[in-house]
C-alpha positions as CSV (number, residue, x, y, z in Angstrom):
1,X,-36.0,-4.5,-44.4
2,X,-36.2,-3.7,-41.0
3,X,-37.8,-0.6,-39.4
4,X,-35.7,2.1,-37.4
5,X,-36.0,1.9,-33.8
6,X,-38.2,5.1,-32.6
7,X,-36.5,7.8,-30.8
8,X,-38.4,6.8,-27.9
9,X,-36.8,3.5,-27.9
10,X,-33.4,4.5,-28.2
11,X,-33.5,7.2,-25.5
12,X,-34.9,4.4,-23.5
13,X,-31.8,2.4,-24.6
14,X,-29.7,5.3,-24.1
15,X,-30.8,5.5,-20.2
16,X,-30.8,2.0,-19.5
17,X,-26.9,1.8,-20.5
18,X,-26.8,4.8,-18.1
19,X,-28.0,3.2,-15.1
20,X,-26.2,0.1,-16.2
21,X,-23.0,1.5,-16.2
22,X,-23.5,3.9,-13.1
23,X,-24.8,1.4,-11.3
24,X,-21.3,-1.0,-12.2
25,X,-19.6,2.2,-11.3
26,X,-21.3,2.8,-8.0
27,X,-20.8,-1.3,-6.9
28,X,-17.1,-0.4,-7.7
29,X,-16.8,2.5,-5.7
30,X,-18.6,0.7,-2.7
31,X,-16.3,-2.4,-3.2
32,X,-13.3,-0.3,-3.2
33,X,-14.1,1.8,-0.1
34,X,-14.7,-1.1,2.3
35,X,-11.5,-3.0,1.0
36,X,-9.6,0.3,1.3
37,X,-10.8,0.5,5.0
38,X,-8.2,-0.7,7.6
39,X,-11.2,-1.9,10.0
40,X,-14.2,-3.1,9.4
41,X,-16.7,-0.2,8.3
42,X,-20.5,0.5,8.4
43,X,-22.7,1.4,5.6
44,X,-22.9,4.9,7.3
45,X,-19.2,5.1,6.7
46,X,-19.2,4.3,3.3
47,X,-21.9,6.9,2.9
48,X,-19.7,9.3,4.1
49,X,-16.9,8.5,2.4
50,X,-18.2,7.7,-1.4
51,X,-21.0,10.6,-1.0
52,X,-23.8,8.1,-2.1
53,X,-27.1,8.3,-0.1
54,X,-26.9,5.2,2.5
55,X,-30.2,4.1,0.6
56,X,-28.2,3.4,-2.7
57,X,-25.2,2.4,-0.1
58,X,-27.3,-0.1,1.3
59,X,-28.5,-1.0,-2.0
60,X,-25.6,-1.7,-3.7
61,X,-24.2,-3.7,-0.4
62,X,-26.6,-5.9,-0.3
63,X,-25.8,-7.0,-4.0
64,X,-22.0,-7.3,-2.9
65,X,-22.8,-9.5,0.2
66,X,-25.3,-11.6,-1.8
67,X,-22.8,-11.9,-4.4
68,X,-20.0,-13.3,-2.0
69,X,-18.0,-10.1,-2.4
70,X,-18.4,-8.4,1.0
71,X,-19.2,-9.6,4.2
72,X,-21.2,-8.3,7.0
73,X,-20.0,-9.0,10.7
74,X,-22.7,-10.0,13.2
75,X,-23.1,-6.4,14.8
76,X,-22.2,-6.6,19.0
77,X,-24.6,-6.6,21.4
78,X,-26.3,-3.0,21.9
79,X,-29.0,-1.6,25.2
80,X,-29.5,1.8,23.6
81,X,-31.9,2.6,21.1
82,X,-31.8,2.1,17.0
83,X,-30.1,-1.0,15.0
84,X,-27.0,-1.7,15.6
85,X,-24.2,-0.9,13.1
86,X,-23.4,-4.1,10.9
87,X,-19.7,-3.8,9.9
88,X,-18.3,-4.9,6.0
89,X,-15.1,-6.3,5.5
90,X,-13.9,-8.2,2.3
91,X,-15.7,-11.6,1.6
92,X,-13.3,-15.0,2.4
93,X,-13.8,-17.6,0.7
94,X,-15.6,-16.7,-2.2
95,X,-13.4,-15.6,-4.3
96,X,-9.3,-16.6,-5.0
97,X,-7.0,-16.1,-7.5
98,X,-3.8,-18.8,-7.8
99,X,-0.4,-17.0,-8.0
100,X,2.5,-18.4,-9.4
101,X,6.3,-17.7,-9.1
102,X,9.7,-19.2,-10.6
103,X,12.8,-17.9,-9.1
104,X,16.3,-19.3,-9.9
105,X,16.1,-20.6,-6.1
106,X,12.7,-21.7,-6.0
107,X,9.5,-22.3,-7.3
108,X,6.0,-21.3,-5.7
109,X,2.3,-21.7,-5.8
110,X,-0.2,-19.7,-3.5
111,X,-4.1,-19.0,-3.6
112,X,-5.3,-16.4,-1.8
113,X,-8.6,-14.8,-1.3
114,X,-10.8,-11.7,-1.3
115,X,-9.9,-11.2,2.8
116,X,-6.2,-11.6,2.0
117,X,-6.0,-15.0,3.6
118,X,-3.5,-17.5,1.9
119,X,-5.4,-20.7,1.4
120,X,-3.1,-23.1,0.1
121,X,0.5,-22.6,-0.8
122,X,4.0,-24.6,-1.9
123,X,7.1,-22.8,-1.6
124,X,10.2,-25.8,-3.0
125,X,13.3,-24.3,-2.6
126,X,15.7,-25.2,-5.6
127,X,18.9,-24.3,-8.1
128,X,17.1,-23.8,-10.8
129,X,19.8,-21.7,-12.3
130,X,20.0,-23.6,-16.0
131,X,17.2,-25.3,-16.1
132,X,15.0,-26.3,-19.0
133,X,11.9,-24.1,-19.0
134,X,9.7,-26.7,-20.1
135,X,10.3,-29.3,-17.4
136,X,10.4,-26.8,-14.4
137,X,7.3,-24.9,-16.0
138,X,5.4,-28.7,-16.3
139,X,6.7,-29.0,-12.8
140,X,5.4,-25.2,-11.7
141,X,2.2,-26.6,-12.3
142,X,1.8,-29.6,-10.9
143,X,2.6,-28.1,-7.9
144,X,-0.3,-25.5,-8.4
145,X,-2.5,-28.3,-8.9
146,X,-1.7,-29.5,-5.5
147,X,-2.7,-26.5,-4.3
148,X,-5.9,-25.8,-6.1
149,X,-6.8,-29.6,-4.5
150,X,-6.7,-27.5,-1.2
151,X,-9.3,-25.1,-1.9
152,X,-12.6,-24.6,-0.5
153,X,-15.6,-26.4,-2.2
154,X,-17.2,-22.9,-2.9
155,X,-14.2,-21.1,-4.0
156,X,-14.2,-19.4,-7.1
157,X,-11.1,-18.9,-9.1
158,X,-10.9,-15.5,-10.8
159,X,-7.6,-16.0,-12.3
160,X,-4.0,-17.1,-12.4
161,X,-0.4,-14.7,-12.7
162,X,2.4,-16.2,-12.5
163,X,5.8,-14.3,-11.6
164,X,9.2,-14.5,-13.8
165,X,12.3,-12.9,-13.4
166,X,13.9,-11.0,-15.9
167,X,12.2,-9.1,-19.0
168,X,8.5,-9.6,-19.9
169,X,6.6,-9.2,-23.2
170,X,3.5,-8.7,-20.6
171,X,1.2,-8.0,-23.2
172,X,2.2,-11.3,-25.2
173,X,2.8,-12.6,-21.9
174,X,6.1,-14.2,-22.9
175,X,9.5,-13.8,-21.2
176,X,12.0,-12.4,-23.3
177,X,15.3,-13.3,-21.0
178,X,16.1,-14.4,-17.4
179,X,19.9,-14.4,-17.5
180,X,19.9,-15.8,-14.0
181,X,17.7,-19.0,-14.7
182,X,19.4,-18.9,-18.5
183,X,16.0,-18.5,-20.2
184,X,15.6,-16.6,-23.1
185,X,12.2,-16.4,-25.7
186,X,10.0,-18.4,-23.7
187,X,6.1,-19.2,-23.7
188,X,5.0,-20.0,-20.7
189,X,1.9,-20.7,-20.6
190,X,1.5,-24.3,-22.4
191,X,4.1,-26.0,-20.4
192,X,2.7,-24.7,-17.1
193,X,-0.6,-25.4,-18.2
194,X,0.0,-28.7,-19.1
195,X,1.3,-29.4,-15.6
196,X,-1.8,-28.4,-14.2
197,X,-3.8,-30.8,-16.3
198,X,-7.0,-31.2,-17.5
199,X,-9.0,-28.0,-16.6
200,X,-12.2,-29.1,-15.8
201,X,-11.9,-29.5,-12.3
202,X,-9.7,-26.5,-11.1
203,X,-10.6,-24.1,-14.1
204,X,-13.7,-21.6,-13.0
205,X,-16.1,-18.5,-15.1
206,X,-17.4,-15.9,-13.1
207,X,-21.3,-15.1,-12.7
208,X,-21.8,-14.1,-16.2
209,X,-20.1,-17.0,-17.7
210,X,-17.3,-15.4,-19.0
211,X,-14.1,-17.0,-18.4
212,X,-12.3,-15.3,-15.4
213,X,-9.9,-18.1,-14.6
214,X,-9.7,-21.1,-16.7
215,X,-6.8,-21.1,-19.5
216,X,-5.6,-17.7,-19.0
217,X,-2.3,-16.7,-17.5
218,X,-1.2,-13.6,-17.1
219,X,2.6,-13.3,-16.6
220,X,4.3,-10.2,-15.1
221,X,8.1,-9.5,-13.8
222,X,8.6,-10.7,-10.6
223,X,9.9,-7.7,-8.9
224,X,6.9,-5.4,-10.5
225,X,4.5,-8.2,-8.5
226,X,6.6,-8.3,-5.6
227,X,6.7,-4.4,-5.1
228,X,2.9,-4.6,-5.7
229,X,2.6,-7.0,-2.8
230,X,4.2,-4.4,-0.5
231,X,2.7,-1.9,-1.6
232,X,-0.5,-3.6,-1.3
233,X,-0.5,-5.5,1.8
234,X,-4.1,-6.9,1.1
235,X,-6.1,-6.9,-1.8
236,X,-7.6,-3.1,-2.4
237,X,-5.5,-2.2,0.6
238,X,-2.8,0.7,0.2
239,X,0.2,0.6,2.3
240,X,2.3,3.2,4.2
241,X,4.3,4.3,1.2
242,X,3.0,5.2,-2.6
243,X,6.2,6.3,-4.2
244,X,9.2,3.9,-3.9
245,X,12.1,2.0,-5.4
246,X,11.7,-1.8,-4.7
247,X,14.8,-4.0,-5.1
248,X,14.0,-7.6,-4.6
249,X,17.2,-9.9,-3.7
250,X,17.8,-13.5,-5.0
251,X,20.4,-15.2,-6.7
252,X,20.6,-11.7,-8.3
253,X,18.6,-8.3,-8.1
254,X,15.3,-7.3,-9.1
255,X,14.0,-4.1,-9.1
256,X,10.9,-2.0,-9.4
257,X,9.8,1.8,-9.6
258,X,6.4,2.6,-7.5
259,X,4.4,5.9,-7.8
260,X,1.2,6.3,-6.3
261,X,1.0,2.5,-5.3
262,X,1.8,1.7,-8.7
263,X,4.4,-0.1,-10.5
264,X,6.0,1.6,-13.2
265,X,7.0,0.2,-15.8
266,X,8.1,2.0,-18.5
267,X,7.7,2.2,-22.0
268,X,7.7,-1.7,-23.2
269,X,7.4,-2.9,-19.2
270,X,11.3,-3.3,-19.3
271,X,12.2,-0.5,-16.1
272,X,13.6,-1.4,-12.8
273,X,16.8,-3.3,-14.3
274,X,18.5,-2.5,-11.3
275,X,20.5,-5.1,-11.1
276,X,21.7,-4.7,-14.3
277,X,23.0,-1.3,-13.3
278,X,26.7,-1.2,-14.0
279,X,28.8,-0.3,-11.2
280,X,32.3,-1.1,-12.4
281,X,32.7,-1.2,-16.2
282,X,36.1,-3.1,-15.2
283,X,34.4,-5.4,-12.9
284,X,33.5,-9.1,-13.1
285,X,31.4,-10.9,-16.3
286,X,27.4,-10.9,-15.8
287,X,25.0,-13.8,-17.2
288,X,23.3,-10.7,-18.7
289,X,27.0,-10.2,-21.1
290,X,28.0,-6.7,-19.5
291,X,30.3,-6.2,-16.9
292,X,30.3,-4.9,-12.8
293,X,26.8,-4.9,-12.8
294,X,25.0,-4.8,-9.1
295,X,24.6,-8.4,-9.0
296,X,27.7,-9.0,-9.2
297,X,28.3,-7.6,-6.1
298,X,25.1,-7.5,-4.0
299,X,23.6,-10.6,-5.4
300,X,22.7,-13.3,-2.9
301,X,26.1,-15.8,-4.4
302,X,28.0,-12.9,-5.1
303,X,27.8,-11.6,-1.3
304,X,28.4,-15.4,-0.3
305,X,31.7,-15.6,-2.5
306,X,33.0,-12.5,-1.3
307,X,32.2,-13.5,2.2
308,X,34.2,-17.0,1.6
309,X,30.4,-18.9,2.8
310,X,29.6,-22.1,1.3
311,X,26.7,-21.1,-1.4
312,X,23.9,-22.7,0.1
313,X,24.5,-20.4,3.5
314,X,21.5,-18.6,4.0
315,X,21.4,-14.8,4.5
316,X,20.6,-15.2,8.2
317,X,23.6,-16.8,8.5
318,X,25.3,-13.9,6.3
319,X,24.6,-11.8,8.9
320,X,24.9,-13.8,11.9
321,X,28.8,-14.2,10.7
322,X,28.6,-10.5,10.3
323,X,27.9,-9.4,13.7
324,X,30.2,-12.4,14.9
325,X,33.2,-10.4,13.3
326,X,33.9,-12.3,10.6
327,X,36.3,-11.0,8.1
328,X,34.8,-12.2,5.2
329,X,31.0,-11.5,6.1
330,X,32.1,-7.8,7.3
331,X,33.9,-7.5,4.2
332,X,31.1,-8.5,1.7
333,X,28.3,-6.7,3.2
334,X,30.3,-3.7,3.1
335,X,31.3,-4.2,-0.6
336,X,27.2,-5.2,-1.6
337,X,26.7,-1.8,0.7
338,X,28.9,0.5,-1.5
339,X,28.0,-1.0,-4.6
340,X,24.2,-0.4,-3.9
341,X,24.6,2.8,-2.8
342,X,26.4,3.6,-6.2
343,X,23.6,1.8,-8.5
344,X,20.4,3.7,-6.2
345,X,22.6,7.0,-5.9
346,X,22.2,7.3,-9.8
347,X,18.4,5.8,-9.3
348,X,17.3,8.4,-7.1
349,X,19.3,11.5,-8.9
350,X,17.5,10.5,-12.0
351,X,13.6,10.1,-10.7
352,X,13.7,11.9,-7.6
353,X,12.3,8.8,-5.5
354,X,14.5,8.7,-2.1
355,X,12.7,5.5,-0.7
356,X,14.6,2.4,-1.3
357,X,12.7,-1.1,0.0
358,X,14.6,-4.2,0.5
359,X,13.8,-7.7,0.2
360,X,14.4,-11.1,-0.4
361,X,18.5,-11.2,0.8
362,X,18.9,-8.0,0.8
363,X,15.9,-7.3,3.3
364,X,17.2,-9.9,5.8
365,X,20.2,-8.3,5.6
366,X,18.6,-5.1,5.8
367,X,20.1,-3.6,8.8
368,X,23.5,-4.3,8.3
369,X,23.3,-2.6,5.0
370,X,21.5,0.5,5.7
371,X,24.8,2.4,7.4
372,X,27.1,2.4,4.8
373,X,24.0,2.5,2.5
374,X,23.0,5.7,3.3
375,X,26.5,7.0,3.9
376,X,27.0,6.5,0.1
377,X,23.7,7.8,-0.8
378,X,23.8,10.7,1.4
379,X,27.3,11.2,-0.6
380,X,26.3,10.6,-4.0
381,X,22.3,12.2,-4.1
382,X,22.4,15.6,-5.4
383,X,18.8,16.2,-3.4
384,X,20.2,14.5,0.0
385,X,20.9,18.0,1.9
386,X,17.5,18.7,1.9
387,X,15.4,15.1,1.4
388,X,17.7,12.7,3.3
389,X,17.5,9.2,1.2
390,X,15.5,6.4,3.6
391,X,16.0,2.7,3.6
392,X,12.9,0.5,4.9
393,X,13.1,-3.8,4.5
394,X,9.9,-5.2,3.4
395,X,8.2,-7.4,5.6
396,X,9.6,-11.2,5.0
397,X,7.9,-13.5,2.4
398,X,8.5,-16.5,0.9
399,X,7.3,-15.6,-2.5
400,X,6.3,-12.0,-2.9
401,X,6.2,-12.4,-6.7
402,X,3.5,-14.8,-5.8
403,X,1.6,-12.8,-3.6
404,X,1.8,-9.8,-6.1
405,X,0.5,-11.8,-8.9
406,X,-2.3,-13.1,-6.7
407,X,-3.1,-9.7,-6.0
408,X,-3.2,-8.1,-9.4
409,X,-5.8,-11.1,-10.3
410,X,-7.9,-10.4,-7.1
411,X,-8.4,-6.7,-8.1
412,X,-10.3,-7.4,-11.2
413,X,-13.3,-8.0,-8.8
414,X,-12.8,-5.4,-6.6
415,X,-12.5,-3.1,-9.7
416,X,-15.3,-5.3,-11.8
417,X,-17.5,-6.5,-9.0
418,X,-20.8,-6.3,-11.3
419,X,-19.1,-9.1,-13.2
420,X,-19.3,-11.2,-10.0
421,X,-22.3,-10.2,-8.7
422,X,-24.5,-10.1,-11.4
């Protein structure tokens, strides 16, 4: 039988795990702070900010630059006294994570890295709108696998999201329904992975060994990713806003509810249905079965129908015809107008969030929305008297569900960077 270990042995244990864990706490903390910084920023400043004595600071950064997590800039020239300041900034190259989206008008691939660079991306614009899942997912990922070709020799992958729209079983990581695209109970993951191919050669472990990339896909809503890419405008980065609602425009309407920079997503990760809101019980049959939802109305086709525009117009041209005059584009955006204000009016009475963002169509069309927008909100929001309701149109991307899932990979080593570094 085995002796007991002595109780000098386990309070020997006992402070090793200490240091252990502080120690993974304090790289975090140090990681976090320079990739929260807008500019680069000195050792001294993260002193400052995290508290920690710039010995342990310095430390701890020279584990996070020898671990390809951090950089350091080559300090300027000084001709007064002392060393020179040698500024951090997030590490490129090092590090990437592969995000994936499928829309119902395109599919996407895009690898970005720790600095927030986009190394390699695909963006194939395409009606996807009944497709098989199995095909278009095999075909997803032989377009990542062109872009993981791109990458640099030293890059490690950290992981791999891929964006649907629709409801997600996120924990299962399966889609439950995408009315638009006509899925409905799908797993993902094998058909996309065996698009990609073989993993040996893109497929990557981080510094302990354990597998960070490789086979694992995580699989979020595409409007929860895409409201993280804005309010995350590079990894670890905050944005202007913390608490918004996020409406992402396609063939139909995503949505998303942010609060302190994150997404919200309810109780099975099912909230931000906007488009799904009904706005006319009378009105016109949805994919989803109901009637007069918001899609029907401010979708991207459903604005092009109203507005008598050949379906494949895009929304610049929407709203080129718009300012032009014409009848039909003046009379669409002001019925997509109306019926958003109805659907958010009810949004913002219920949560108390009076930020809307706009993208995809909607964004480009942003501007010629927002009157009548906030007429109808200023109308319908009980709060509106005393916090007026404000519209803002997210910065224009390709793929945002892309960039978000990117994103959420990349923060497991700004979170985790002891895994990394180690």
């Amino acid at each position: 039988m085995p002796s007991r270990p002595g109780a000098g042995a386990v309070a020997t244990a006992r402070r090793s795990a200490r240091q252990s864990t502080l120690r993974e706490a304090n790289l975090a903390l140090v990681a976090a702070t320079v990739f929260a910084a807008e500019e680069p920023i000195s050792r001294a400043g993260v002193s400052s900010l995290t508290s920690l004595t710039r010995s342990t600071v310095s430390r701890l950064v020279d584990d996070l630059v020898a671990g390809g997590v951090l950089d350091e800039i080559a300090p300027a020239a000084v001709t007064g006294p002392g060393r020179p300041a040698t500024p951090l900034r997030p590490a490129a190259g090092r590090f990437g994570a592969l995000g994936l989206q499928v829309n119902a008008g395109y599919l996407a691939a895009r690898l970005m890295d720790l600095s927030g660079r986009v190394l390699a991306e695909r963006v194939l614009d395409d009606d996807l709108i009944g497709s098989g899942p199995a095909p278009t997912l095999r075909r997803l990922g032989g377009i990542a696998r062109g872009v993981l070709a791109e990458r640099p020799d030293r890059l490690t992958l950290v992981g791999t999201g891929l964006a649907l729209p629709g409801i997600v079983d996120v924990a299962a990581g399966h889609l439950l329904s995408a009315p638009n695209l006509g899925w409905s109970d799908v797993d993902p993951t094998p058909d996309l992975l065996a698009g990609l191919g073989p993993d040996g050669d893109w497929a990557a472990g981080g510094r302990s060994g354990a597998p960070v990339g490789g086979l694992h896909v995580r699989v979020g809503n595409e409007a929860d990713l895409a409201a993280r890419a804005f309010a995350e405008p590079a990894p670890g980065r905050r944005g202007p806003l913390s608490d918004f609602v996020f409406l992402s425009g396609e063939v139909g309407i995503g949505g998303a509810i942010v609060l302190d920079g994150a997404a919200w997503s309810g109780r099975h990760g099912w909230a931000g249905e906007i488009g799904h809101v009904c706005v006319d019980p009378d009105g016109p049959r949805c994919r989803c079965g109901s009637t007069g939802c918001l899609e029907q109305y401010a979708g991207r086709r459903a604005m092009l129908a109203a507005a008598g525009l050949p379906a494949d117009t895009s929304p610049a041209e929407l709203a080129v015809q718009a300012r032009a005059g014409h009848p039909g584009a003046v009379a669409a955006i002001a019925e997509a107008s109306r019926a958003l204000g109805i659907a958010l009016a009810g949004v913002v009475n219920v949560l108390d969030i009076p930020t809307i963002v706009l993208s995809g169509h909607l964004g480009q069309v942003g501007d010629l929305l927002a009157p009548e927008l906030t007429q109808v909100l200023g109308e319908r929001v009980l709060s509106a008297r005393w916090v007026a309701p404000e519209i803002t149109v997210a910065p224009e991307d390709l793929a945002p569900g892309a960039t978000g899932a990117a994103l959420l990979e990349l923060h497991g080593v700004i979170a985790d960077p002891a895994r990394y570094v180690d």
